[in-house]
C-alpha positions in Angstrom: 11.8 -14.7 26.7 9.0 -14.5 29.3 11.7 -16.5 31.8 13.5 -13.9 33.8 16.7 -16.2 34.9 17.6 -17.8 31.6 20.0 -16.6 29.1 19.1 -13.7 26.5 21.8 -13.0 24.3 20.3 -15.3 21.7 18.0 -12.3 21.3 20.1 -10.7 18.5 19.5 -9.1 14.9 19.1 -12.5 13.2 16.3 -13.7 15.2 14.7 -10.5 14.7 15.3 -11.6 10.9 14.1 -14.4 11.6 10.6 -13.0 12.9 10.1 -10.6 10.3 10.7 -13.0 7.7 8.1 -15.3 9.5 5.4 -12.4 9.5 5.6 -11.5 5.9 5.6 -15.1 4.4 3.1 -16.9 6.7 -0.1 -17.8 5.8 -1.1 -19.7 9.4 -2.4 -16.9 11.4 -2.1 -18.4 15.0 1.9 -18.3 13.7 2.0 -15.0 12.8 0.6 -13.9 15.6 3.2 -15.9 17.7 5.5 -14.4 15.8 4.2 -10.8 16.5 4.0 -11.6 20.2 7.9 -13.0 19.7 8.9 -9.6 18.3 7.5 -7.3 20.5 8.5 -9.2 23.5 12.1 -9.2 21.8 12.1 -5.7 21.3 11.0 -4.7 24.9 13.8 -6.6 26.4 17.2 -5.2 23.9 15.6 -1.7 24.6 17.0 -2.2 27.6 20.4 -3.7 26.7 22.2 0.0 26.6 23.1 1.0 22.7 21.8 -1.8 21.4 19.4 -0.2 18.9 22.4 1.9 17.6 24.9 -0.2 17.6 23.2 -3.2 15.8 20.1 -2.2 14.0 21.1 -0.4 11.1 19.2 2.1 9.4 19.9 -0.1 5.8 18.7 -2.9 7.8 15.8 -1.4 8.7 15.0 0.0 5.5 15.4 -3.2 4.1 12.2 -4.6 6.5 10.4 -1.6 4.7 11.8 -2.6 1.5 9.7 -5.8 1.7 7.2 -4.6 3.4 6.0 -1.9 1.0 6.3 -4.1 -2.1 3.5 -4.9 -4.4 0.9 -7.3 -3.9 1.0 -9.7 -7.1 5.0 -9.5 -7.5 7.2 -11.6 -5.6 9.0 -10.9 -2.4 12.8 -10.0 -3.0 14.1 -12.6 -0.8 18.1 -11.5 -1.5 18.5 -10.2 1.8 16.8 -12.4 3.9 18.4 -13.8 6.7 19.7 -17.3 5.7 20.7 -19.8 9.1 23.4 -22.2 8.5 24.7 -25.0 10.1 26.6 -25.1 13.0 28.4 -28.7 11.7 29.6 -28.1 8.2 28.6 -24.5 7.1 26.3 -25.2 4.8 23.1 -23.0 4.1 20.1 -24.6 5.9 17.4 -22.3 3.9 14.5 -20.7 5.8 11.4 -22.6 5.9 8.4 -20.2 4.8 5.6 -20.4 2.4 6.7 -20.9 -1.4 3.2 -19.6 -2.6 3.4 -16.4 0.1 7.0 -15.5 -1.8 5.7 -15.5 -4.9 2.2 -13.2 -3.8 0.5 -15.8 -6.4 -3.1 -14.5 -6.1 -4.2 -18.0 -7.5 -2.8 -19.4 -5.0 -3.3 -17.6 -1.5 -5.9 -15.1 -1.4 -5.6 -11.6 -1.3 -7.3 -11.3 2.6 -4.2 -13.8 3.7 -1.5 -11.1 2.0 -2.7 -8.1 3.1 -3.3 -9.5 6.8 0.5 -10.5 6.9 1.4 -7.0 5.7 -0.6 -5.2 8.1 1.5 -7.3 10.9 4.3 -6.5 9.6 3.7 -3.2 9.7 2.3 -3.8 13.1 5.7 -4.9 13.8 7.5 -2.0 12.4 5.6 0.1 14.8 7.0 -1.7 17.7 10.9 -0.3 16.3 9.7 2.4 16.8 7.5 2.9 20.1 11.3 1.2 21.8 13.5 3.2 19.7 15.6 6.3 21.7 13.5 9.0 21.2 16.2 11.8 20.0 17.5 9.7 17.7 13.9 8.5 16.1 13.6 11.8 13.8 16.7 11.2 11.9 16.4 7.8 11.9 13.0 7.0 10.4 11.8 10.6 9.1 13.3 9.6 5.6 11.7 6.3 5.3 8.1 7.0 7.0 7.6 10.3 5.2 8.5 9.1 2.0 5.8 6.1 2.7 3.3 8.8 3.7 3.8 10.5 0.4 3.9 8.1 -1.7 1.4 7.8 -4.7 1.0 3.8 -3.8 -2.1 3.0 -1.9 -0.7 0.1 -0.4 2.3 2.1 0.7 0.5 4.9 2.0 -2.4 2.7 3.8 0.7 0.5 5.4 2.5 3.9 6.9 -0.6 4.9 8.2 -0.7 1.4 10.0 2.8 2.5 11.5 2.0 5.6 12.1 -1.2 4.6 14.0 0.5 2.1 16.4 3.6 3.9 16.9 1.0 6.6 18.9 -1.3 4.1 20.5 1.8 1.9 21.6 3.6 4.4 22.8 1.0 6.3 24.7 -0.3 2.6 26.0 3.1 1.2 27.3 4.6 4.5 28.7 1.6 6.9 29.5 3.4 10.0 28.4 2.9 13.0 30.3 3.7 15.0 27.4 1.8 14.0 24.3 3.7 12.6 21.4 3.1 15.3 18.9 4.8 17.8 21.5 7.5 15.5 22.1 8.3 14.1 18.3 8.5 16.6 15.5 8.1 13.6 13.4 4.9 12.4 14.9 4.1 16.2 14.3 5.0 16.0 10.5 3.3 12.6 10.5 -0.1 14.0 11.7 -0.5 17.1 9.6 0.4 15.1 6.5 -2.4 12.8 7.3 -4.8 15.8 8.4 -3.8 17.5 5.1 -4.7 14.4 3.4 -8.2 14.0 4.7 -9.0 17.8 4.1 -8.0 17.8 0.6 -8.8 16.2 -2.7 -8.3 12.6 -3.3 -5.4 12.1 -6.1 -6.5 11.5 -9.6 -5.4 7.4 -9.3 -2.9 5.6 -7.6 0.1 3.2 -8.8 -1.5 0.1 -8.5 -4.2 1.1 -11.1 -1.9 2.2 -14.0 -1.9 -1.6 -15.2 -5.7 -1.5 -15.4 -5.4 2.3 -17.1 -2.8 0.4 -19.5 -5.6 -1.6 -19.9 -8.4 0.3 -20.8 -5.8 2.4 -23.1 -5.9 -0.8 -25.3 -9.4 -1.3 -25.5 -10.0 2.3 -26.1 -8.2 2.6 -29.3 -9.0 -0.4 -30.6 -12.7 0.4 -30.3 -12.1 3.6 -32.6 -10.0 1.7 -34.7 -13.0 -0.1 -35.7 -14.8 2.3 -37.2 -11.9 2.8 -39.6 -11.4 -1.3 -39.7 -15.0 -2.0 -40.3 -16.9 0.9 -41.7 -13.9 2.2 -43.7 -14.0 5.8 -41.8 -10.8 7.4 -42.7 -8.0 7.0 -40.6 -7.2 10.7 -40.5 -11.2 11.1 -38.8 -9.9 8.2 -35.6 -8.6 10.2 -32.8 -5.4 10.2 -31.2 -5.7 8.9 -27.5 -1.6 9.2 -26.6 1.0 6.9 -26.3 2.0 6.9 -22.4 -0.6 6.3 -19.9 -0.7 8.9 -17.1 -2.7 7.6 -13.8 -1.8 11.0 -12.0 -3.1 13.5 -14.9 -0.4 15.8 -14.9 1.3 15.3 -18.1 0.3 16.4 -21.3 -0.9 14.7 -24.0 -1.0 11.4 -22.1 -3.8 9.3 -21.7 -5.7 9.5 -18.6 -9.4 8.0 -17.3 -10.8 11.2 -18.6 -9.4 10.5 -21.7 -11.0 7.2 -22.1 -14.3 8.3 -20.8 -14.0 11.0 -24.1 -13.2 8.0 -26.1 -16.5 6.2 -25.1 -18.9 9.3 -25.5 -17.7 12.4 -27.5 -15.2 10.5 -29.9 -17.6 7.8 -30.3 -20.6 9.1 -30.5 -19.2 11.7 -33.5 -17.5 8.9 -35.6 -21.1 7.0 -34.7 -23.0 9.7 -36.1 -21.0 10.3 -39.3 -21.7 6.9 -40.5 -25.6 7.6 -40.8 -28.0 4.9 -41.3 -25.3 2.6 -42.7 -22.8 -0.1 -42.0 -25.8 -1.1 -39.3 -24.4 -4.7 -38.8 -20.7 -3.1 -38.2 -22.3 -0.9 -35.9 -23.8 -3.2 -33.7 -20.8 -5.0 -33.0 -18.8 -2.0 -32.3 -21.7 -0.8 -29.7 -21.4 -4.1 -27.9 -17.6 -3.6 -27.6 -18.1 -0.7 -26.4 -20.1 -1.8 -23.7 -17.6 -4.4 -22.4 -14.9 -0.8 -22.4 -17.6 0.6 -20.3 -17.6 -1.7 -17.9 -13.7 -1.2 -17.6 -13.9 2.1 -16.9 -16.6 2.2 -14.6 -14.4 -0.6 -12.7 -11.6 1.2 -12.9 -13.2 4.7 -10.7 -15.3 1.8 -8.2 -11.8 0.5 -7.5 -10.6 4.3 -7.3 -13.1 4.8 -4.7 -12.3 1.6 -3.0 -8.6 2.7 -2.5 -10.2 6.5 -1.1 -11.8 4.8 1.5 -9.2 2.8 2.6 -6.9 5.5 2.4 -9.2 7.7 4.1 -9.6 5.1 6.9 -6.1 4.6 7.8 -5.1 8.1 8.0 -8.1 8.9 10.5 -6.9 6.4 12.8 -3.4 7.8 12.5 -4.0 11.4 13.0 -6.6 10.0 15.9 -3.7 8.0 17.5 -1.5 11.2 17.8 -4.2 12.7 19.5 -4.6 16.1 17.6 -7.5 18.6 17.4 -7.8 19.5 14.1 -9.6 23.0 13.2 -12.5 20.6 11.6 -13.2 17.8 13.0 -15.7 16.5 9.8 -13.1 15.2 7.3 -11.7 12.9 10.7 -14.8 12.0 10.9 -16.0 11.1 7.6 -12.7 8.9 7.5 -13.7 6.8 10.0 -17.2 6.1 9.4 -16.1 5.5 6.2 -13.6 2.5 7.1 -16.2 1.5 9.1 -19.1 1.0 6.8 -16.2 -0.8 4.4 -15.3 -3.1 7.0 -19.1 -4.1 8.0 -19.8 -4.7 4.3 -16.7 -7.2 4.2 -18.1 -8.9 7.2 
């Protein structure tokens, strides 16, 4: 591609497939970075083939590369709609050649930095379709799929769009030094940095999506712990409190159980069915105590990962409201953001 008198139109939609595919289900970084390099240099030169974009690129297409993009860590990739080469001879399907452990996300298998390092160049990528795309038709074209990552109540979702967001406005300002800034000139931008701004200036959410295994978890553990007090030291059953069916990680419905919930369960619910036992059953006791110990150390897991998320949240959405070049009213919640992405990427060092 960097050869100005050979051939291009092999630089189509199913080498950008092609690409994609490569950056999401490599483990190697020197090829994923090749790969990066590949796409950005393919979608510099087709921005300039006129109607390309419109004509070829598909908004399904494209919200397929989100699609896979934006799934969960730990579940495998949904490799249905990847593009599939075939041979040129007989037909037949030559599959593509990636990673069988990076498909399936097995954290036993690759670790958890490799993953999230081929997500954030993906995302990387998906920036590039946009810093190339026609400007007037950007808004309707990607407002429905960025804003609806923005929003989501997925941290890995809403970290990723802020990756997008973030080098969107550094990329574009970088390769085409704007005279007007981007938030003047995009009304999604716009949208895109008051969302984030909004975010860092308000209250963290309760949990996010990823955690409402663990909260599953910790549900279990927490009735079972009352339930020994009826099990073992024959407390009625009517005396064991009810902790919910459902699980609710946002802690909006009623009568669900939430972190607060179980944190009730390990103090005022235990300590009363404790105390109405007395001096006796002290061998049942003990046990029980030491169980709940090990629920404990759940749920004080469960808020360090909470916080963990925060920060990385927090993090991402300063740099993206940074890259669009904004002046917010107060600059301290920008701030904290960033210092606080910082400190957790010197104590991963």
């Amino acid at each position: 591609m960097a050869v100005p008198h050979l051939p291009r139109d092999w630089i189509s939609v199913p080498f950008l497939c092609l690409l994609f595919q490569n950056l999401i289900c490599e483990e190697r970084s020197d090829i994923r970075d090749a790969s990066l390099s590949a796409w950005r240099d393919a979608f510099r030169l087709l921005s300039s083939v006129p109607g390309f974009f419109s004509s070829k690129i598909s908004q399904q297409l494209t919200l397929g590369w989100y699609t896979v993009a934006m799934m969960p860590i730990g579940i495998a990739i949904d490799t249905s709609n990847f593009y599939l080469p075939s041979n040129a001879g007989d037909g037949t399907l030559e599959r593509h050649n990636v990673d069988k452990n990076m498909l399936a996300q097995d954290l036993s298998l690759v670790p958890l930095e490799t993953i999230l390092k081929a997500r954030v160049a993906t995302a990387t990528a998906l920036a590039c379709q946009l810093i190339y795309w026609p400007s007037v038709a950007i808004n309707d074209f990607f407002r429905p799929i960025l804003v609806h990552y923005v929003d989501s109540s997925s941290m890995l979702q809403k970290f990723l769009a802020a990756i997008i967001s973030e080098e969107w406005a550094n990329g574009y300002e970088r390769i085409f030094s704007p005279s007007t800034p981007l938030v003047i000139s995009s009304t999604l931008a716009k949208e895109l940095s008051q969302k984030t701004l909004m975010w860092l200036q308000g209250d963290s959410p309760p949990a996010y999506h990823e955690m409402t295994y663990a909260l599953s978890r910790i549900h279990m553990e927490c009735t079972a712990l009352l339930q020994l007090f009826s099990t073992e030291c024959k407390l009625p059953k009517t005396s064991i409190p009810f902790l919910g069916n459902e699980v609710d990680v946002t802690g909006t419905r009623q009568n669900c159980f939430t972190i607060e919930t179980a944190e009730q369960a390990v103090t005022l619910h235990f300590n009363r069915l404790k105390d109405s036992l007395g001096r006796t059953k002290k061998k049942e006791q003990a046990v029980i105590c030491e169980k709940r110990g090990h629920v404990v150390a759940s749920i004080e897991r469960y808020l360090e990962i909470k916080t963990q998320y925060d920060i990385r949240i927090s993090g991402a959405f300063a740099a993206a409201f940074v890259g669009f070049r904004e002046i917010p009213d107060k600059v301290s919640p920008v701030v904290k953001g960033i210092m606080n992405g910082i400190k957790v990427t010197v104590s991963m060092l």
